[in-house]
KESELUM-401052 format. One record per residue (C-alpha): y, z, x; residue number from 1. Coordinates in steps of 0.2 Angstrom, whole numbers, plus 5000, padded with zeros to 4 digits. Each point is the difference from the previous one (the first is absolute). Example, Ala and Ser with C-alpha at 12.3 -4.5 7.8 and 13.67 -1.06 7.14 Angstrom:
2
ATOM     Y     Z     X  resi
ATOM  4978  5039  5062     1
ATOM  5017  4997  5006     2
***
This chain:
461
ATOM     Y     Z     X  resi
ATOM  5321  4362  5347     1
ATOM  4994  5009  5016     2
ATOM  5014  4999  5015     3
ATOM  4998  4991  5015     4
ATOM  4994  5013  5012     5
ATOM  4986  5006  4988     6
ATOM  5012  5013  4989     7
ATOM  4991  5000  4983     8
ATOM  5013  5009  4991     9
ATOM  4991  4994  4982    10
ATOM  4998  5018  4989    11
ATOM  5010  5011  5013    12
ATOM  5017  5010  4992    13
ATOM  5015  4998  5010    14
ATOM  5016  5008  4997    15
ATOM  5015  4991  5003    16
ATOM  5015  5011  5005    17
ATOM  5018  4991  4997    18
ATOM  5002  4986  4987    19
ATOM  5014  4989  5008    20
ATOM  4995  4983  5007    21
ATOM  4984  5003  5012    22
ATOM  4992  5013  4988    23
ATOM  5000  4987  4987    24
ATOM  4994  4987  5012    25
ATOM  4987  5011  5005    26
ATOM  4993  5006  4985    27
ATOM  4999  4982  4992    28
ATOM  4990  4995  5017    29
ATOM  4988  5015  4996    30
ATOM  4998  4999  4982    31
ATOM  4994  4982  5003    32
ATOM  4989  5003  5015    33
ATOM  4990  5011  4987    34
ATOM  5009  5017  5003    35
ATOM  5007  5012  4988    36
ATOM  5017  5007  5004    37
ATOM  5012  5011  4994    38
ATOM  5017  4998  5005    39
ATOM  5013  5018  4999    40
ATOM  5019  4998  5003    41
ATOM  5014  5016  5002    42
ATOM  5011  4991  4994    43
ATOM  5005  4998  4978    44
ATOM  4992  4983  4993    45
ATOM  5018  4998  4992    46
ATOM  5003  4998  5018    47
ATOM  4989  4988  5004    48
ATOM  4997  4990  4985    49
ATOM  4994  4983  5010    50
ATOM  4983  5010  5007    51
ATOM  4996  5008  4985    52
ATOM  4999  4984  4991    53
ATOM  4993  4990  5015    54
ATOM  4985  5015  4997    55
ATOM  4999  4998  4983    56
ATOM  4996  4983  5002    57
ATOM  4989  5003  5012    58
ATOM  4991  5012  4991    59
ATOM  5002  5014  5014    60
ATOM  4999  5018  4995    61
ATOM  5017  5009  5007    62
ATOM  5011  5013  4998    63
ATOM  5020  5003  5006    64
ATOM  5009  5015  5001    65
ATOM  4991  5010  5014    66
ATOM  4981  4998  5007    67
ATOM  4988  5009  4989    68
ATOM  4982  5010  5005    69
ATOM  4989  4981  4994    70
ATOM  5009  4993  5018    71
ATOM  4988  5012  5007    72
ATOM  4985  4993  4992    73
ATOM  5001  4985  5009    74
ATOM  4988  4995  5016    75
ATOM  5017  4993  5009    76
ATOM  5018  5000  5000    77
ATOM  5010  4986  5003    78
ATOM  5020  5005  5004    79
ATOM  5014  4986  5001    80
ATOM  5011  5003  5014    81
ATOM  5014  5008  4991    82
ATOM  4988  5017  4996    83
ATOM  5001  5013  5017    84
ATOM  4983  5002  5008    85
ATOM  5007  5020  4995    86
ATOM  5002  4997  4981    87
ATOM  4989  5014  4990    88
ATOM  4987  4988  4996    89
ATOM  4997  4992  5014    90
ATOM  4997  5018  5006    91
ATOM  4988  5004  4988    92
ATOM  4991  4986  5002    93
ATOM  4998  5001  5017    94
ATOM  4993  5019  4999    95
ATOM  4988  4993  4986    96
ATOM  4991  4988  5012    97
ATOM  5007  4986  4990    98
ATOM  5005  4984  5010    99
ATOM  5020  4995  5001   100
ATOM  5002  4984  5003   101
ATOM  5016  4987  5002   102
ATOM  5002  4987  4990   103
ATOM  4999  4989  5016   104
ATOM  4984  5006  5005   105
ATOM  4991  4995  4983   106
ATOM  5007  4985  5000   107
ATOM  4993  4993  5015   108
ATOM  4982  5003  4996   109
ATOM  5004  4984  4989   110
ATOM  5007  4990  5015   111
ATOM  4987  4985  5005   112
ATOM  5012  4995  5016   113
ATOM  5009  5004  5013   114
ATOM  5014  5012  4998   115
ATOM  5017  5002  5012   116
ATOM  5006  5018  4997   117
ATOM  5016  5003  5005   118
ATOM  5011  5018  5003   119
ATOM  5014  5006  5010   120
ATOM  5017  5010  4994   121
ATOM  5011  4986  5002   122
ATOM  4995  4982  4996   123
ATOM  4984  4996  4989   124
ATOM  5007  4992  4988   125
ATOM  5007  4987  5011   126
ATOM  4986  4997  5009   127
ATOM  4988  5003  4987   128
ATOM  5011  4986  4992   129
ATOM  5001  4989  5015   130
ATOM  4982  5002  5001   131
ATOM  4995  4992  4984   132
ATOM  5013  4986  5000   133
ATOM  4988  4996  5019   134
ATOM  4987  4998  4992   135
ATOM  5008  4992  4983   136
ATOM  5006  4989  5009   137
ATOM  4984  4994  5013   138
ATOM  4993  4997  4983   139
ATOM  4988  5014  5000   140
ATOM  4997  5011  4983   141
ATOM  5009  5014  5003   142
ATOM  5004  5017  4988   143
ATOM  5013  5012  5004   144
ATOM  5000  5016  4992   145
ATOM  5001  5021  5003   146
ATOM  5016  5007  5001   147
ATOM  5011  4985  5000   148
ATOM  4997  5001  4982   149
ATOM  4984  4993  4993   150
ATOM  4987  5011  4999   151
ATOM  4985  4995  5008   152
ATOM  4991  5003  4987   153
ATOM  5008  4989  4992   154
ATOM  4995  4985  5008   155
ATOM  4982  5005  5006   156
ATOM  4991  4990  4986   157
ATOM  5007  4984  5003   158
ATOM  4993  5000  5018   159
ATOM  4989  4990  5011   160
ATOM  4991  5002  5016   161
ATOM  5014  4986  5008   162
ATOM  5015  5014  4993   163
ATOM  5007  5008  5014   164
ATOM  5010  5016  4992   165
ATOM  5016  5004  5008   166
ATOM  5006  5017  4997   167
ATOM  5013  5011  5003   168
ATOM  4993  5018  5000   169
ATOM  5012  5018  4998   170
ATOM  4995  5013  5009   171
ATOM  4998  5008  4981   172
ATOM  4987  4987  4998   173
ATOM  4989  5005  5017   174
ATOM  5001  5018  4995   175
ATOM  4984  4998  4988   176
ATOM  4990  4986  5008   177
ATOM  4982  5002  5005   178
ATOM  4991  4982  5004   179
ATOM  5016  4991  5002   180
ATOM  4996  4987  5012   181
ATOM  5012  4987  5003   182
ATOM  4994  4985  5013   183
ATOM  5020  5001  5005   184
ATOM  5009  5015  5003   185
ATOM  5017  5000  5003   186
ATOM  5013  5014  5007   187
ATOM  5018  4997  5001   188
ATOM  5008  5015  5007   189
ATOM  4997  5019  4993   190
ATOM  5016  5010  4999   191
ATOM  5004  5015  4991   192
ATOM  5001  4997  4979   193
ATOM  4994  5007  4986   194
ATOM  4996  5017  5008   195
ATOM  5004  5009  4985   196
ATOM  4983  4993  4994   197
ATOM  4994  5007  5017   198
ATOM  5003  5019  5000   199
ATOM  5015  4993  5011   200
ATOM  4988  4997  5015   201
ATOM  5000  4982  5009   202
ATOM  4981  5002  5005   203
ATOM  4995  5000  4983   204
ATOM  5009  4985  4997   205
ATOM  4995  4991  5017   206
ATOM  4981  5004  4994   207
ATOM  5001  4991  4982   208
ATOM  5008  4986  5008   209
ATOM  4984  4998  5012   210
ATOM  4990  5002  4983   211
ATOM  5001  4978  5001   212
ATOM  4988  4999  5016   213
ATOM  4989  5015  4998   214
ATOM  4987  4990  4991   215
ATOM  5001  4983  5012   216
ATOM  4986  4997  5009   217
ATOM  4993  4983  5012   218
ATOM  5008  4986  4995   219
ATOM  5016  5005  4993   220
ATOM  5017  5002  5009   221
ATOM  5016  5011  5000   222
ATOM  5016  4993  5004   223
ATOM  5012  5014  5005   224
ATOM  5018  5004  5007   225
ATOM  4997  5005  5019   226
ATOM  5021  5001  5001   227
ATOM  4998  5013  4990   228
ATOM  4993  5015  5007   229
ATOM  4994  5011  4984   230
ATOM  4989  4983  4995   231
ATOM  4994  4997  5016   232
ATOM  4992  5017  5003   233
ATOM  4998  5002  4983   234
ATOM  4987  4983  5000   235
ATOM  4991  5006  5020   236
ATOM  4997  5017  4989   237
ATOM  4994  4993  4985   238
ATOM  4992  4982  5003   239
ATOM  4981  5001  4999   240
ATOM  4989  4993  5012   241
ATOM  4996  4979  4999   242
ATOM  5019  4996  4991   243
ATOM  5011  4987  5008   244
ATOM  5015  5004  5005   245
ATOM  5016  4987  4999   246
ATOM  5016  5012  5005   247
ATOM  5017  4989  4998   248
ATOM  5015  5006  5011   249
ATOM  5018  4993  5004   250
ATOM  5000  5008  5016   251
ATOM  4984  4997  5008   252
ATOM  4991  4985  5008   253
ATOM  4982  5003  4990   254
ATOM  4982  4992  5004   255
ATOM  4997  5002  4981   256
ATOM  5011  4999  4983   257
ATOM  5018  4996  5001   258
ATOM  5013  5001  5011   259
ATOM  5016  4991  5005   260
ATOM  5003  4989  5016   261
ATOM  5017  4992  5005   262
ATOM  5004  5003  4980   263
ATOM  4983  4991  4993   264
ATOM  4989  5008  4990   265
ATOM  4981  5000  5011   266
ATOM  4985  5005  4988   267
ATOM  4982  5000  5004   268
ATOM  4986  5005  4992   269
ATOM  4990  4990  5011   270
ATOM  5010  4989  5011   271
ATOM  5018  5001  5002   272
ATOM  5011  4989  4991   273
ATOM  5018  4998  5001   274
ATOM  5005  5003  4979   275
ATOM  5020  4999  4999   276
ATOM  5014  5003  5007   277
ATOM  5008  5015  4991   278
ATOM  5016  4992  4996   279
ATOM  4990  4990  4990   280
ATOM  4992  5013  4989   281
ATOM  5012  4999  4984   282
ATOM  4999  5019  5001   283
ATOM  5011  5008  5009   284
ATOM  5002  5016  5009   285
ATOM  4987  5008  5012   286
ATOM  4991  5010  4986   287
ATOM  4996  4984  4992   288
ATOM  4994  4991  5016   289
ATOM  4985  5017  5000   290
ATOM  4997  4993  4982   291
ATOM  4998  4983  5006   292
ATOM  4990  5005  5014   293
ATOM  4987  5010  4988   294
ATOM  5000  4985  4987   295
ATOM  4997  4987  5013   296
ATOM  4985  5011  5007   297
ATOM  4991  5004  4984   298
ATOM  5000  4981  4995   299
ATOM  4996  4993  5018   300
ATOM  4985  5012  4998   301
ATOM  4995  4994  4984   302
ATOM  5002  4982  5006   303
ATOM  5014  4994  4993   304
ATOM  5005  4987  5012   305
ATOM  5015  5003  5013   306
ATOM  5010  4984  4993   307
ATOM  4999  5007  4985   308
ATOM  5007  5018  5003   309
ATOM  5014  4992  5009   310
ATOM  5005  4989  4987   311
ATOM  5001  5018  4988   312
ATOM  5009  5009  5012   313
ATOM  5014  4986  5000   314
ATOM  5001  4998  4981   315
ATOM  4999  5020  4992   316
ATOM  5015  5008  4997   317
ATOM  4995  5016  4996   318
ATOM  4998  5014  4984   319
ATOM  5013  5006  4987   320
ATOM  5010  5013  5006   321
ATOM  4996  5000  5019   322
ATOM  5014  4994  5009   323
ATOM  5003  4987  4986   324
ATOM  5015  4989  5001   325
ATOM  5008  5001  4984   326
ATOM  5018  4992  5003   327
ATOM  5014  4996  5010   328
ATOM  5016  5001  4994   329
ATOM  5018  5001  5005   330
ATOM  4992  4997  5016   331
ATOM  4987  5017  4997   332
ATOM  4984  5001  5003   333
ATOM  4990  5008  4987   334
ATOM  4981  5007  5004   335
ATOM  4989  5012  4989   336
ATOM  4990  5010  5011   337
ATOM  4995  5012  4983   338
ATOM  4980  5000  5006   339
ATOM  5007  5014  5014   340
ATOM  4995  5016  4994   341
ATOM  5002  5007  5018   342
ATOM  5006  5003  5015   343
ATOM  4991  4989  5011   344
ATOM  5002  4984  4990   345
ATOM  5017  5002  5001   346
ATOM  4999  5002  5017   347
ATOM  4993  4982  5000   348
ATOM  5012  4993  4989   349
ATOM  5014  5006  5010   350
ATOM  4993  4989  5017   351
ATOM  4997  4986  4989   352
ATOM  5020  4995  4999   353
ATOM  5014  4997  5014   354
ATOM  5013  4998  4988   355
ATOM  5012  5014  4995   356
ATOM  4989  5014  4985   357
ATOM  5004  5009  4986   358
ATOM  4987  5007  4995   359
ATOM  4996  5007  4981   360
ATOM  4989  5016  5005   361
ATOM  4993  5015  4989   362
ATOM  4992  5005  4984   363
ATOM  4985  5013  4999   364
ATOM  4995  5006  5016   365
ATOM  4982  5006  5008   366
ATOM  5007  5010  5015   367
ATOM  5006  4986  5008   368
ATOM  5009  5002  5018   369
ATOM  5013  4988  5002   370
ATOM  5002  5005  5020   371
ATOM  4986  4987  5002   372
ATOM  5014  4986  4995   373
ATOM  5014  5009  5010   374
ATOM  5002  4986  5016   375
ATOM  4997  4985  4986   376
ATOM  5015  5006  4991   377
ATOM  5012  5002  5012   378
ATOM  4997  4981  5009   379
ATOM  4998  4991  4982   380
ATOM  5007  5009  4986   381
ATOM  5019  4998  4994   382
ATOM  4999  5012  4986   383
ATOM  4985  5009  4987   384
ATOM  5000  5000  4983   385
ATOM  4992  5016  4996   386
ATOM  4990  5000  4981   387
ATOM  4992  5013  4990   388
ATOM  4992  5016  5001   389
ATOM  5001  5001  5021   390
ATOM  5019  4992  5000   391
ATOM  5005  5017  5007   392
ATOM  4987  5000  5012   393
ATOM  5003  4982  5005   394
ATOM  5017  5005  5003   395
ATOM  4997  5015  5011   396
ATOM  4988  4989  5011   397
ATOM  5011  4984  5003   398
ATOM  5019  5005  4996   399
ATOM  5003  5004  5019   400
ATOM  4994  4984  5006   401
ATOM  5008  4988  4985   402
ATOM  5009  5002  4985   403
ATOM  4990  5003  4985   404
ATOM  5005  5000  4983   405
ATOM  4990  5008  4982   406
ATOM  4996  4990  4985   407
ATOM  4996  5007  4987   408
ATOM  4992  4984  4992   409
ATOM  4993  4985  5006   410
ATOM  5013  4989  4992   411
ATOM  5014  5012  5010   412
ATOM  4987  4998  5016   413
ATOM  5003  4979  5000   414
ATOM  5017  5001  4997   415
ATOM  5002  5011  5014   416
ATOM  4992  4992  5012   417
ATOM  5006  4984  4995   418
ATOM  5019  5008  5001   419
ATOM  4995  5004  5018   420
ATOM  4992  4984  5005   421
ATOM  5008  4986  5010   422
ATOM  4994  4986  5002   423
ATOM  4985  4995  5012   424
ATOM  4995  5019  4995   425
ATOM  4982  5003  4992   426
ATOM  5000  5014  4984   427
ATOM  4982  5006  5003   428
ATOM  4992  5011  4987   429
ATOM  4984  5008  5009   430
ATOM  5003  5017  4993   431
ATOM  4987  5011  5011   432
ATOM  4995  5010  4983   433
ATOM  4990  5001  4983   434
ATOM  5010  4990  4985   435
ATOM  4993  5013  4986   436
ATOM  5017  5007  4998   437
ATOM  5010  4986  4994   438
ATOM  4987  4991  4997   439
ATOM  4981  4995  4996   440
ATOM  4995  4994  5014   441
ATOM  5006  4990  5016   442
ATOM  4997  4983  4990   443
ATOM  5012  5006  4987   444
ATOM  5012  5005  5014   445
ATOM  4999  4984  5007   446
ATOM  5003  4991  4985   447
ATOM  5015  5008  4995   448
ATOM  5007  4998  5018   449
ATOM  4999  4981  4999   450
ATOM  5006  4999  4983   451
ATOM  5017  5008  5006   452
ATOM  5001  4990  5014   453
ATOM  4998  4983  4990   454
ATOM  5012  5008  4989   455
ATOM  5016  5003  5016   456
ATOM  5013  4985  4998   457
ATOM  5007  4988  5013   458
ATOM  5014  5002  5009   459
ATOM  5009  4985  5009   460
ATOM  4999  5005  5019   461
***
């Protein structure tokens, strides 16, 4: 099996660092394009009983418990996004001439269609989401995959020349690509994130962002932010020669892209055409008109007809755990809002409600400064619930502008807020940090939220 840009990989050794969902993915795709691979794990196999088996089966040479010396032997690694671009192997390959690689970049060698790549701090899945239910919905063979949570490799072999591959794409995953070439590039918005995996410096980050469009050439286009001005400078820096460009903007009137006029949606990739009126889109708030925005211009340039975009812009109602209704009761609104790990997408939440907040914010932070949310607070928020690890730091950033009380659960968190909560209020948990220390991970968190609100009783009011 030779990939689809000319990559014979048949007979090459491959090491494949990190044995969680895309190693596996990875190391089955190269085992049967002809490859040999060796897969190495930190972690105890007692901990990770579901890869080792998976291997087993596969008949894949591994190891767990640390990454041992026979790595080295390999002509390339292949990390998962989980293992730091820092990590002691990683190092030592690099200083041996030996390739590192991302599971993302491997896996599209394989890719006989179009792909729609799609990055930004805030909003991927949705619009990565959005994105494929455009183009379920027009009918058109369609696989969505990256980070979302499907490996890419993992879908690879079952694709066709008529696939297009929608993907959402970390900044993790750019870090170790080298012929990634998506025909559509999309950048939501860049702000600060993950910098600890960054030697705490914002260019670095801004850099592996711009990874998606440095192998674009003629014939392929970036959509892109122009409202905000890190992605905006960040693409006229980056952008080679020969790439269309769509920008999308709320603010201005635009000869290309998306922009809004007397509160329609305009697109045009070519010529301009009049999409929908954003009180139509069944997604509200002006973070999710940019996601719109993105979605509609990476289908209309893949020719997905206009009719059809509009009628998926009507009818989508989102992804778990991003402003997710979950219930009304004793005339409460309940939303989960878990999928906000940081500052800014709370920021968005916050302007996405005119009703009364309580807001359920905290859990494990990554540096965050809350003064960005200051102004949001004092006009919509009644009262903060402050969680976990940073409850004390919630506290000290809000308490002079609303009440805020500590929970040391998230049971005591819901029946705080709930205590609090009149009716025609919204209890909003968009908690602006990590979830790894009460819990797995933000899916966990925001599971465990609705369960305890499906579980409050009704009062007659």
């Amino acid at each position: 099996m030779i990939a689809v840009d000319g990559k014979d990989v048949r007979g090459h050794l491959f090491g494949i660092v990190g044995a969680a969902r895309s190693g596996i993915a990875v190391a089955r795709l190269l085992k049967n394009a002809g490859a040999h691979v060796f897969v190495s794990d930190a972690a105890p196999e007692t901990a990770k009983p579901e890869a080792a088996a998976a291997l087993k089966q596969l008949e894949i040479g591994f190891e767990f418990g640390g990454n041992s010396p026979r790595l080295l032997e390999a002509r390339t690694l292949v990390i998962s996004p989980g293992v730091p671009s820092d990590a002691p192997i990683v190092r030592q390959a690099t200083e041996r001439g030996i390739g590192v690689l991302s599971e993302l970049e491997v896996a599209s060698w394989f890719v006989p269609g179009p792909i729609v790549a799609i990055t930004g701090t805030n909003g991927k899945t949705t619009t990565t989401t959005l994105t494929g239910r455009i183009f379920e919905d027009a009918k058109r063979p369609v696989a969505v995959a990256g980070n979302i949570g499907r490996a890419l490799s993992d879908v690879v072999e079952g694709l066709t020349g008529a696939h297009t591959v929608v993907l959402e794409v970390s900044s993790f995953q750019l870090d170790h690509v080298d012929t990634f070439r998506p025909r559509v590039a999309v950048i939501l918005n860049i702000t600060p994130d993950h910098l600890d995996r960054y030697r705490h410096d914002f260019g670095l980050y801004v850099a592996s962002k711009c990874r998606i469009v440095a192998r674009q050439g003629s014939g392929d286009t970036v959509i892109y932010n122009v409202d905000d001005d890190v992605t905006r400078n960040a693409v006229e820096n980056h952008l080679p020669s020969g790439v269309h460009r769509l920008p999308f903007s709320v603010r201005e009137t635009l000869e290309r892209g998306a922009w809004m006029h007397s509160g329609v949606m305009k697109a045009a990739t070519q010529a301009a055409v009049e999409m929908i009126p954003a009180s139509a889109i069944s997604i509200r708030g002006t973070h999710n008109l940019y996601n719109a925005m993105a979605a509609t211009l990476a289908a209309l340039s893949l020719g997905v007809p206009a009719a059809s975009v509009r009628a998926t812009l009507r009818n989508f109602k989102g992804v778990e755990h991003r402003l997710e209704f979950v219930r009304e009761v004793n005339g409460v609104t309940y939303i989960n809002d878990s999928k906000a790990t940081n500052v800014d997408s709370v920021w968005y939440a916050l302007q996405s409600y005119s009703a009364p907040l309580i807001v359920l914010m905290g859990g494990r932070d990554k540096g965050n400064d809350y003064t960005r949310l200051t102004d949001l607070v004092r006009t919509h928020v009644k009262a903060i619930i402050a969680l976990g690890e940073s409850a004390a730091k919630v506290r000290q950033a809000f308490a002079a502008l609303v009440p805020v009380d500590e929970a040391s659960t998230m049971n005591d968190a819901v029946r705080s807020a709930a205590a609090r909560a009149l009716q025609g209020d919204i209890v909003l948990l968009s908690p602006a940090c990590a979830s790894f220390d009460w819990f797995t991970d933000y899916e966990h968190r925001g599971r465990v939220f609705k369960e305890l609100v499906r579980q409050l009783p009704v009062h007659n009011i």
